[in-house]
N, C-alpha and C positions, 0 to 999 in steps of 0.2 A: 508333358514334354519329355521324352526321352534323348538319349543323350551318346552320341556317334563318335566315333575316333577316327578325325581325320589325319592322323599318325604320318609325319614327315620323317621318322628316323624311326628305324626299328631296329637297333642295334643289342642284342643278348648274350654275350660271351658264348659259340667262337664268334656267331653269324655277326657283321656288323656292315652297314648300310639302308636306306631309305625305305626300298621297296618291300615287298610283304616277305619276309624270311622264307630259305626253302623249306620242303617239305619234311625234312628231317629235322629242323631246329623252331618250325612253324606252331607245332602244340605247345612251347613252353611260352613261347610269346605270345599266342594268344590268350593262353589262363593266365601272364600276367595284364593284358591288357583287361579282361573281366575281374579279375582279381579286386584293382584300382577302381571300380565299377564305370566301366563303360556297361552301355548296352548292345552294342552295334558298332560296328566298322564302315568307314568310307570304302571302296577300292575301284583304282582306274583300270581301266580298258587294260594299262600296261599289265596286269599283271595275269592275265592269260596270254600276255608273249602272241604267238601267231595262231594259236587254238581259241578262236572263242568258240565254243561249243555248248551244246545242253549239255553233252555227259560233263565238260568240265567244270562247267559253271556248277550242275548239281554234286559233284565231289567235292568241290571247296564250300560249297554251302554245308557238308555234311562236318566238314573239318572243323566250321566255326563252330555248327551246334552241337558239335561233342566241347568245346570249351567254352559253352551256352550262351554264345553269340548270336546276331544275326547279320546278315551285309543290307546297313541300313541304304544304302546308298550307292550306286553307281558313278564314273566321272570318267566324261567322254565328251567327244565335238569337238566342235570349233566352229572358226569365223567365217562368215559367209560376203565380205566385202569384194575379198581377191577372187574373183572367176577362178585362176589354178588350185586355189585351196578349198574353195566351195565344195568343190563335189567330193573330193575326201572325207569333209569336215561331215559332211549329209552320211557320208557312208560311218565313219565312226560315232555317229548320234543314232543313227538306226540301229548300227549290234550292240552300242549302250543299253539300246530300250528292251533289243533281245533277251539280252544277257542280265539284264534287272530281272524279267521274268522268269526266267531259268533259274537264277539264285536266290528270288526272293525279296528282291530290292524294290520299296515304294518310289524311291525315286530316281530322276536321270539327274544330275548335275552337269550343265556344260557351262562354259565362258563362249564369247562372241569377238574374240581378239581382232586387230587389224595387222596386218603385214607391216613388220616395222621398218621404214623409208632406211635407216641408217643405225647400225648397234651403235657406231662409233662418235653420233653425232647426239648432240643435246637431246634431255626425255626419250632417252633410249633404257632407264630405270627407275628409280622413283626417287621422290622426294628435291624436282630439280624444278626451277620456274613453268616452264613446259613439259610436256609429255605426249608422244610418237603417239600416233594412233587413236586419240581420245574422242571423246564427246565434242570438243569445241574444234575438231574440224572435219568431223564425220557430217557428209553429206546428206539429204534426202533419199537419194537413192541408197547411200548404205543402209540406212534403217526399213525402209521398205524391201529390199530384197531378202534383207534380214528376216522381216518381219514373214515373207512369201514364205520363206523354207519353216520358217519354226510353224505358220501354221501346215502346215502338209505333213509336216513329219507328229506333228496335234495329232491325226489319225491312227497313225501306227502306233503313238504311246498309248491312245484309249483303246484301242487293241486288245493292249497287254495289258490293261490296268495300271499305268507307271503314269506319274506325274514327270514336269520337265520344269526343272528350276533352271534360271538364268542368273551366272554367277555375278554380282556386281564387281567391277575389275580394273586396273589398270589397263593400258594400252588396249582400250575395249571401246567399243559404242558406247557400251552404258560403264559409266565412271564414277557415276553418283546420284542420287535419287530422282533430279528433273529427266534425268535420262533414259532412267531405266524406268518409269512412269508413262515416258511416250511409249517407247517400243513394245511394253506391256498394252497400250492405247491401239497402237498398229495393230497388232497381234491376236488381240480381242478373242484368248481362246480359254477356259477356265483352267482348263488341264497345266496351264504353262504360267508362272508364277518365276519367283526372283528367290536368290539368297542376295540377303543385303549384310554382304561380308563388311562389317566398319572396318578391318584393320584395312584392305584394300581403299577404302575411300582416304581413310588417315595420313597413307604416305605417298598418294598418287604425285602430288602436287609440294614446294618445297613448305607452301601454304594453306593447309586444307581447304577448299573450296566452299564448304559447308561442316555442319558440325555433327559428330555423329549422335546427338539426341536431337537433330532434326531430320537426319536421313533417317534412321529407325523406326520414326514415328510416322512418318511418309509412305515409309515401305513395309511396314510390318503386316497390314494388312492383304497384302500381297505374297507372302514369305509362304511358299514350299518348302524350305529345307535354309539351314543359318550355317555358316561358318563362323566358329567366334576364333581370333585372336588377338594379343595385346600388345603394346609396343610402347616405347620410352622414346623421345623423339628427342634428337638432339638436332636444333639448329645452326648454322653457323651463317648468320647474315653476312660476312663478307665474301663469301664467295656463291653466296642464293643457293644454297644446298641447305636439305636435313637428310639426318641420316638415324635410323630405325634400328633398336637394340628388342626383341621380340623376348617378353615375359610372360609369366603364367600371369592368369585372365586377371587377380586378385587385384596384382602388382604393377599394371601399366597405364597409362592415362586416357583408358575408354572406358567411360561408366558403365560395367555390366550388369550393374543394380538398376539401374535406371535401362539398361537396353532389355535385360528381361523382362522386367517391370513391362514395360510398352508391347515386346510380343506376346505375353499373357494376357494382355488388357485385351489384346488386338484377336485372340483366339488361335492362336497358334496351336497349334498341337503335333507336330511332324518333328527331327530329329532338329537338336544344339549340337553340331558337331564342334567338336574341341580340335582346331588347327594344332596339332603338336607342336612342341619344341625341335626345334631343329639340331642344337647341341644338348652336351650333357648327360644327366640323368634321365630320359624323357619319365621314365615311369614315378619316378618323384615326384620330376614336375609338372607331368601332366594331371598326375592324379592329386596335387594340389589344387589345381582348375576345378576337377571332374567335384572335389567338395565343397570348392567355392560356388559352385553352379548348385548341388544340392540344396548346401543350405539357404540359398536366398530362394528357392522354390518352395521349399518349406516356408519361410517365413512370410511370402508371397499366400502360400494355403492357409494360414495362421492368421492372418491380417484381415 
């Protein structure tokens, strides 16, 4: 199991912001992200801006392996429920799959979102009794139309060699593992496979649904590609709300000993990307995950 930096903050004195640093301040963040030992970087669509290109893709591939990385992963798509957003969404999952082989990416990672009815209006974020766009009111028809595009766009990823993970999600079809089981059911293609992100299942809902060493164990064998991150969950029953404080993987209350545990039983072998810290020191804390992940793998080889 190798181990991906899905980096939500890249901030390094001067450069400071989310996206991948420019190109003048971009070597020093990368050798610290190898540094802390990742192996590999996540990066979306965004960050070829309006150029996706071979020459582009293969220049920043060249950028990582001088700071002996590699781009484990691509992240692109979308939902295919809304007809206006459909054929976008087809078109940014197809230069994902491009753009994976151009750079060297095993994988595509997309989500399956729905158009959400109201920001303003209840489950319109997470952690609330309801939630916009889910599994408990997604149709038949959404998951079959759904299911029509991911296999067709099946072809173009075997193409290229590039597998197509389905992110498990909030305001998504799939929200939790009965769900993302069906659509995987519909879909029926080897090449397309799930990330069964637990923090996403964890604060969909004010009450989790299910638990995440039952969705793991459900989905694991199924898993292309894992997002891990962790969360403190504070509830406040009188007003049906919880609300999500996101820690390094050690320190929050998703069992990652028991979640790796299950995708190593299960054969896993493709990237554990580490969802960054969004505030802070990220390289601290992320790279206290990245040795928490080590050493239960070791201990895991050991056992």
């Amino acid at each position: 199991m190798k181990i991906a930096y899905a980096f939500r903050r890249a901030t390094l004195h001067p450069h400071h912001g989310s996206g991948l640093p420019p190109v003048e301040a971009r070597p020093q963040f990368l050798r610290e992200v190898r540094r802390i030992g990742f192996d590999a970087v996540e990066l979306g669509l965004e960050v070829f801006g309006g150029d996706i290109s071979q020459s582009t893709a293969q220049e920043l591939r060249a950028q990582l392996e001088d700071a002996g990385l590699q781009c484990g992963v691509i992240r692109g798509g979308g939902g295919f429920t809304d007809p206006d957003i459909a054929v976008r969404s087809r078109k940014r999952l197809e230069d994902a799959i491009r753009c994976a082989s151009w750079i060297g990416a095993s994988v595509v990672n997309t989500t399956v979102p729905t158009h959400l009815q109201d920001p303003d209006a209840p489950g319109s974020f997470v952690g609330e009794p309801v939630s916009q766009g889910g599994s408990r009111t997604a149709t038949e028809e959404d998951f079959e139309r759904t299911a029509n595009n991911l296999r067709e766009v099946a072809e173009l990823a075997a193409d290229h060699a590039v597998q197509i993970s389905i992110e498990v999600h909030q305001h998504s079809i799939i929200d939790n593992s009965r769900s993302a089981l069906r659509l995987l059911e519909l879909v029926d293609r080897p090449i397309i496979g799930v990330n069964p992100d637990l923090g996403n299942i964890y604060w969909t809902y004010e009450i989790p649904e299910e638990s995440c060493e039952h969705a793991i164990v459900a989905l694991a064998p199924h898993a292309k590609y894992w997002h891990c991150k962790n969360l403190l969950r504070v509830h406040v029953p009188d007003v049906h709300r919880a609300v999500f404080v996101q820690v390094p993987l050690p320190d929050g209350e998703i069992d990652y000993r028991f979640a790796i545990t299950a995708m190593v039983k299960a054969g896993f072998d493709g990237y554990l990307a580490i969802e960054g810290i969004r505030f802070g020191d990220q390289f601290h804390r992320d790279a206290k995950s990245v040795a928490y992940v080590r050493n239960v793998l070791n201990e895991l080889r050991l056992s």
